[in-house]
N, C-alpha and C positions, 0 to 999 in steps of 0.2 A: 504494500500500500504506500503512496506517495504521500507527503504530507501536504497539509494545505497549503497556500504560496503565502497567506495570510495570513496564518494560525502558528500562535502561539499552544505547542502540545506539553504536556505534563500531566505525569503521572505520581502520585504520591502511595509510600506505602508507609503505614504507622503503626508503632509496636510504642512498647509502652516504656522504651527507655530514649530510641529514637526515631526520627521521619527522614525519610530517605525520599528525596525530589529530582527526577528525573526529569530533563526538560531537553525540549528541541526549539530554535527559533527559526522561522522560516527562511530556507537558502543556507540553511546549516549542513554541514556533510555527517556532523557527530552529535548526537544528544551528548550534555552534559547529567553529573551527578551531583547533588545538591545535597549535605548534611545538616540536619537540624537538630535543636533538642526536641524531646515528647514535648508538645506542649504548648512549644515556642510561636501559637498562632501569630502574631505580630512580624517575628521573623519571617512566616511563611506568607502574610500578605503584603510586607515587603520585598518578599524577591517574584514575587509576580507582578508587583506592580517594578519592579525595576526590569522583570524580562519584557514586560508587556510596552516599556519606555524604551525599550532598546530597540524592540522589533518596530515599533512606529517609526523612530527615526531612520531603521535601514530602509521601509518598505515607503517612505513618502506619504503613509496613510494608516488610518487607527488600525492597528492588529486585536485580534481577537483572542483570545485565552479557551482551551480547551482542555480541561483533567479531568484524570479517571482517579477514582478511590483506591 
């Protein structure tokens, strides 16, 4: 499957010590890995809104966010 040209993908898996964030930005050749504490909500809607600023500035246009649980 291709990703979207526009989309911002992330997948998140949460255990009760850490959250592990998997992220792709559109025109990427490699998802990144992202570690956080259990918990750390603030930090995780921080780095979405920082991937989600990264990918608007590549793509010329508002990028979209799309995760899985």
């Amino acid at each position: 499957m291709t990703p979207s040209p526009n989309t911002v993908h992330v997948a998140i898996e949460l255990s009760s010590t850490l959250w592990l964030v998997g992220t792709r930005l559109p025109g990427a050749d490699k998802a990144r890995m992202h570690r956080l504490a259990a918990g750390d909500v603030t930090g995780l809607l921080a780095l979405l809104a920082d991937l989600r600023l990264r990918a608007t500035a590549r793509l010329g246009q508002a990028a979209a966010v799309a995760w899985l649980l």
